[in-house]
C-alpha positions as CSV (number, residue, x, y, z in Angstrom):
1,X,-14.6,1.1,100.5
2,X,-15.3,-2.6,100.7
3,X,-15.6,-5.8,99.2
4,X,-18.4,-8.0,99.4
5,X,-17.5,-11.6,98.6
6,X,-20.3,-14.2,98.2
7,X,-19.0,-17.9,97.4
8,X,-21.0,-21.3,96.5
9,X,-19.7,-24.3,95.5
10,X,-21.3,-25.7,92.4
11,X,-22.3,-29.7,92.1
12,X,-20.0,-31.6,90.3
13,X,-20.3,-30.8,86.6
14,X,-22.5,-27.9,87.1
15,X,-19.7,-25.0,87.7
16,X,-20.6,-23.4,84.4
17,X,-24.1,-23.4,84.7
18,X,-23.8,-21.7,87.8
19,X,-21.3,-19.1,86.2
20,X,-23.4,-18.1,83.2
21,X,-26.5,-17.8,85.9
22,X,-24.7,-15.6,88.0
23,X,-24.1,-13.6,85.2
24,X,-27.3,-13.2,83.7
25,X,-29.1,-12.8,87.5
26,X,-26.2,-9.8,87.1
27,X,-27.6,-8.4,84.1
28,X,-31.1,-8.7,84.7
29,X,-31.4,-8.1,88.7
30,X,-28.2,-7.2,90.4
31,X,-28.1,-4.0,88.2
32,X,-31.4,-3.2,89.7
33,X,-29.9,-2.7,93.0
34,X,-27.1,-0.5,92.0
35,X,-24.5,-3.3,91.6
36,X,-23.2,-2.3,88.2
37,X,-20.3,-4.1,85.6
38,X,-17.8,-1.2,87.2
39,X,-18.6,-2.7,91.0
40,X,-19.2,-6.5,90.1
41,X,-16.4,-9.3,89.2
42,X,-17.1,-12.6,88.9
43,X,-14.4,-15.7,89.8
44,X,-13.9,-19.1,89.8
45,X,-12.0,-21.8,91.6
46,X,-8.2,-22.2,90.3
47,X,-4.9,-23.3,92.2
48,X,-5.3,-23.7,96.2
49,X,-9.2,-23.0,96.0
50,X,-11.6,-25.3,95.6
51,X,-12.4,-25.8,91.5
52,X,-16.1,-25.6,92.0
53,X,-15.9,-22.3,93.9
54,X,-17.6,-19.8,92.5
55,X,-17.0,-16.2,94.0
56,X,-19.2,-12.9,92.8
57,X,-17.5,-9.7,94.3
58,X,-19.2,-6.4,95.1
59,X,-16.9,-2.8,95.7
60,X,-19.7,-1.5,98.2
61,X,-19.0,1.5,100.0
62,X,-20.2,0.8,103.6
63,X,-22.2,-2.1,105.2
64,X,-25.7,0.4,104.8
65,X,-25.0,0.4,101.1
66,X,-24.9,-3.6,101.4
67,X,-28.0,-3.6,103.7
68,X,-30.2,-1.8,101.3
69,X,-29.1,-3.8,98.5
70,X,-29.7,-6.9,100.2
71,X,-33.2,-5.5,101.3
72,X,-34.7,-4.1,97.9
73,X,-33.0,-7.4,96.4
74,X,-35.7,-9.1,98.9
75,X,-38.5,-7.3,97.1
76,X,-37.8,-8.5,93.8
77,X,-39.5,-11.1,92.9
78,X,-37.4,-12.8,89.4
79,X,-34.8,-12.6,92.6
80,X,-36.6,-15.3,94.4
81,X,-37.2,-17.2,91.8
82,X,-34.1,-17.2,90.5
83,X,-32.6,-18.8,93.9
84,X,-34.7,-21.6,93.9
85,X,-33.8,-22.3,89.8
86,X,-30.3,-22.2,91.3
87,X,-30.5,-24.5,94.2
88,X,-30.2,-28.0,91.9
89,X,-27.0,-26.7,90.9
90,X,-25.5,-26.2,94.0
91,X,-24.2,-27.9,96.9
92,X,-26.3,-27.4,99.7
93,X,-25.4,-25.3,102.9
94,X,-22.3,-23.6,101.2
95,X,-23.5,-19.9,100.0
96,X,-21.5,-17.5,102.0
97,X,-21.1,-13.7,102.0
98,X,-17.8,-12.6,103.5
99,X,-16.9,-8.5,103.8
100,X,-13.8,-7.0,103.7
101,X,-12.6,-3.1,104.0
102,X,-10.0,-2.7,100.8
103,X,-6.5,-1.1,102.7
């Protein structure tokens, strides 16, 4: 099994905009790819992170599983759209996907 971490940094101001985005984009796409409440967890920057960190994490069983999610997620078009509704809110160049196997 393995985790599959992606983290943006929200603008100043904006974190819970971004939070209650990624949630619906969880409800209303993510779940289209197979990335259901039991496999998803949202969090958010605390003590020694950055405040405006926000982190969605995926349980994924292998990096095929992550490839085909990442390609039908491609395909859907509210997807796409919903990136670029995003983008004012957050602070450019710092999406970031990160894997790790659970031990």
């Amino acid at each position: 099994m393995m985790v599959a971490r992606w983290q943006i940094e929200a603008r100043f101001g904006h974190k819970q905009t971004v939070i209650d985005s990624l949630k619906k984009w969880h409800e209303e796409i993510g779940s289209q790819v197979g990335w259901t409440q039991d496999k998803v967890r949202f969090l958010s920057g605390s003590v020694g992170a950055l405040e405006s960190s926000v982190v969605t994490e995926v349980l994924i069983n292998d990096l095929a599983e992550l490839s085909e999610s990442w390609q039908q997620l491609g395909d859907i078009e509210a997807h796409q759209q919903w990136s670029k509704d995003l983008e004012p809110y957050v602070v450019s160049g710092t999406p970031n996907w990160q894997i790790f196997h659970i031990v």
